[in-house]
Phi, psi and omega in degrees: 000311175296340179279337171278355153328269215325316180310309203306305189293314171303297200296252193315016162271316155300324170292342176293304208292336180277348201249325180280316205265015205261335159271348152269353191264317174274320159331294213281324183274322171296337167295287217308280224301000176265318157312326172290273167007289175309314180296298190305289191338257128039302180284333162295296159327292165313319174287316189303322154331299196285332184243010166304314161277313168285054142225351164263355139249048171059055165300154191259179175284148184060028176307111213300286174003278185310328203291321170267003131303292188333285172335312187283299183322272191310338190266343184315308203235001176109321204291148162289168140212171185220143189223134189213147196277192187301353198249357174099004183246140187306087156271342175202155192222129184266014140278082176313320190285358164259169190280121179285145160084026158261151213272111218250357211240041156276327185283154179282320140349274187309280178337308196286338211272319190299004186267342195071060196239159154251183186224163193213164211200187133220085200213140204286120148286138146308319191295331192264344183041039192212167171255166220222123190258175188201135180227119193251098193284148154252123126002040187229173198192134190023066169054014176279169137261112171275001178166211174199154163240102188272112171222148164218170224221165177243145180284013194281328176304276178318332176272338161277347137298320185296287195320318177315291161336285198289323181300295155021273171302306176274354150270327149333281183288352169288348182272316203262336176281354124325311176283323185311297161333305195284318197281317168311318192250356157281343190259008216230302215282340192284304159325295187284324192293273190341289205301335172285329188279342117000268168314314203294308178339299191295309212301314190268011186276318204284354185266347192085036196255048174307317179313345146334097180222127159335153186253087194267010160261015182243165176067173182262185225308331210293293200316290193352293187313305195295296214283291209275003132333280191270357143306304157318284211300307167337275162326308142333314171297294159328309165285336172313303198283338159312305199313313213263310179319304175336284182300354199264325187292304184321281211309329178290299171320285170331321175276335183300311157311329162290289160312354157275286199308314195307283172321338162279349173278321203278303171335280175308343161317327177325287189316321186285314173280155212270140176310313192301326215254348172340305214256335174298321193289285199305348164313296201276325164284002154307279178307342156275268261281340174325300215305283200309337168271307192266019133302306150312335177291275177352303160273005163292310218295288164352293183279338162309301160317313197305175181296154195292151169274175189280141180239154172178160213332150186188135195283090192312294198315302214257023164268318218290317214296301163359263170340305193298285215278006155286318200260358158319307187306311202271347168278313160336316169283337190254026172068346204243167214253141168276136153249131174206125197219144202231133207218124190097219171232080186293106157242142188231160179251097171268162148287170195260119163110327190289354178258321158326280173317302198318305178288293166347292126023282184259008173279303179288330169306313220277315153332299205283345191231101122243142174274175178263135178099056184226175194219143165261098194287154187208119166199131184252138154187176209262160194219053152108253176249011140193237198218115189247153189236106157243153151227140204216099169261162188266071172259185180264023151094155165240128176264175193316340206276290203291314167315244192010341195239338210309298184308358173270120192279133204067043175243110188250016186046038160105140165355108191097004193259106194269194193085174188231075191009049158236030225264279199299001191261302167318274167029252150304322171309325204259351168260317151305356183268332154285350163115037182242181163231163173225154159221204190222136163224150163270088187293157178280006191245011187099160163098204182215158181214131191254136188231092159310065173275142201247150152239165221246138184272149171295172193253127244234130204295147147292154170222162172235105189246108174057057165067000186256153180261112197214148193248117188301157188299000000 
């Protein structure tokens, strides 16, 4: 953003200076070049004066007279001249290496002047490599013309004025386009700073991080208004989603009791009721307990959602192993094998407690569609810059519709599917919450396979006290 300030501010800054100096600069070269124009014009007229009377008494070439205007004139000023009688033939010339009485009334000029016109001009010498202005006077007195007088001049003096003008003119607008540039990007940053410092705020209210708040005393009055805008709404916010943790927390406690006496009301119904009613009572104790998880998912969620907690370094491999040997027993009973194997040195920076629940999470799903005499893979291992977590069961699977979905709150993949569908949503909350991701694979051998990525962390020092390897605090 700031840099396109800044363009924004150079580019109509060039556009003021082209619109300014591109007319000043042709001014300025059509005034030189109409002064030089006036001046030869002005010096020509003073010579034809000056050689008048010897041509009216029929000077001859090289006529010492003509010959010492010319002479004064060109070394005064630089200029050719040329002096020629009424027929057009050279008498003095201030280019000495030409021939006198060569026949000049041919030239258009020369022509134009003996008719008693002058004539004025421009044209490239070659020998001179410059253009050349050129002004052709007549000679005349009671309407006789006795000759003409010609000078020129070379434009290369004006024309290395004009040009200085314009470098001039271009180091000017390279000076004011500088300045323009520093004030611009003091003026971007004065602009730009608030509104970045704005986005990140907003970016990090959007991860749930409500204690955030814009800085509403920098920049102008509009950002300010925008920076103490979304302070309110923050806050709002903030008290809202307090408001709602709240209530998610009561209602769960408040609820958790009732949903105890029940299941002990029901329980004891057991002992009572006619066999035929067995399977409505053990029905109905199903359904608390569904009721009683997902009262609890709710208040994972709740708190999951919530701004991130602080986290730091934690030995992924030796949570995963944890975890296997927690949940042996309950595989055991189910026939099926935990294997879980860890490969480098996976360290991660977590909240305390969240890769626990996460594998839990996904230990007992995996448990639950896994068949017997089947194995559950649990493998941590470090991948460069960062940390994959997988668990992997022989189950039926998910097809592509239902992966898609998996992740979705109350999403239970259709009829007859039990748990109460925040088990992988819970999940994912506490692993993005952690800066991680989660997905669904599809193994080629059959089941899922759930993929954690993590990022990965220096691994926290170790020591060795009495031959056991224990990682200081």
């Amino acid at each position: 953003m700031t840099r396109r300030l800044i363009a924004t501010y150079v580019i109509l800054a060039a556009a003021v200076l082209v619109v300014l100096e591109i007319p000043l600069g042709l001014i300025y070269q059509q005034s030189k070049r109409h002064d030089l124009q006036q001046r030869v014009e002005r010096d020509a007229v003073a010579l034809a004066t000056l050689v008048e009377d010897a041509l009216q008494e029929g000077a001859s070439p090289a006529d010492p007279t003509l010959v010492s205007v010319v002479d004064r004139y060109t070394t005064r000023t630089g200029a050719r001249v040329v002096v020629v009688d009424s027929e057009g033939r050279l008498l003095a010339d201030s280019d000495t290496t030409l021939r006198l009485e060569r026949d000049f009334s041919t030239r258009p000029e020369i022509a134009s002047a003996l008719t008693g016109s002058v004539a004025t001009g421009t044209r490239y010498s070659e020998t001179l490599g410059t253009d050349l202005l050129y002004v052709a006077v007549p000679v005349a007195s009671g309407g006789a013309v006795y000759g003409a007088v010609r000078t020129s001049v070379p434009t290369s003096r004006v024309d290395s004025l004009v040009i200085r003008y314009w470098l001039v003119l271009a180091a000017v607008a390279l000076v004011v386009l500088g300045v323009v540039a520093l004030v611009g990007r003091w003026l971007a940053l004065w602009v730009s700073r608030p509104l970045t410092h704005l986005r990140d705020v907003t970016r990090r209210a959007g991860t749930g991080d409500l204690t955030v708040r814009a800085d509403a005393t920098e920049g102008p009055e509009e950002v300010r208004e925008l920076s103490g805008a979304f302070n309110d709404l923050i806050s709002r916010l903030d008290t809202l989603v307090d408001t709602q943790e709240q209530f998610v927390a009561d209602a769960s406690h408040q609820l958790r009791s009732p949903l105890f006496a029940l299941r002990l009301r029901i329980e004891n119904l057991l002992h009572d009721v006619r066999p035929s009613m067995a399977g409505d009572v053990e029905g109905a104790l199903d359904e608390v307990d569904r009721l009683s998880r997902l009262v609890n998912g709710l208040l994972t969620l709740a708190h999951a959602d919530r701004r991130p907690p602080e986290r730091s370094a934690h030995d992924v491999g030796q949570i995963l192993s944890e975890r296997a040997d927690a949940w042996r027993v309950a595989a055991d009973e189910r026939g099926v094998e935990i294997v879980e194997r860890t490969e480098g040195d996976p360290w991660s920076s977590l909240s305390a407690g969240a890769l626990e629940q996460v594998l839990d999470n996904l230990i007992a799903n995996a448990l639950e569609v896994a068949p017997p005499d089947t194995a559950v893979d649990l493998r941590a291992a470090r991948e460069g810059e960062q940390i994959v977590v997988e668990v992997t069961d022989n189950g039926p699977g998910m097809a592509p519709e239902a992966r898609a979905h998996a992740f979705d709150r109350f999403w239970r993949g259709g009829e007859g599917q039990r748990g109460s569908g925040l088990g992988l949503a819970i999940v994912k909350s506490l692993v993005e919450a952690d800066g991680g991701t989660v997905r669904l694979q599809a193994p080629p051998d059959g089941g899922l396979r759930v993929v954690i990525t993590l990022v990965a962390e220096v691994p926290a020092p170790r020591i060795v006290a009495e031959g056991q390897p224990k990682t200081l605090p």
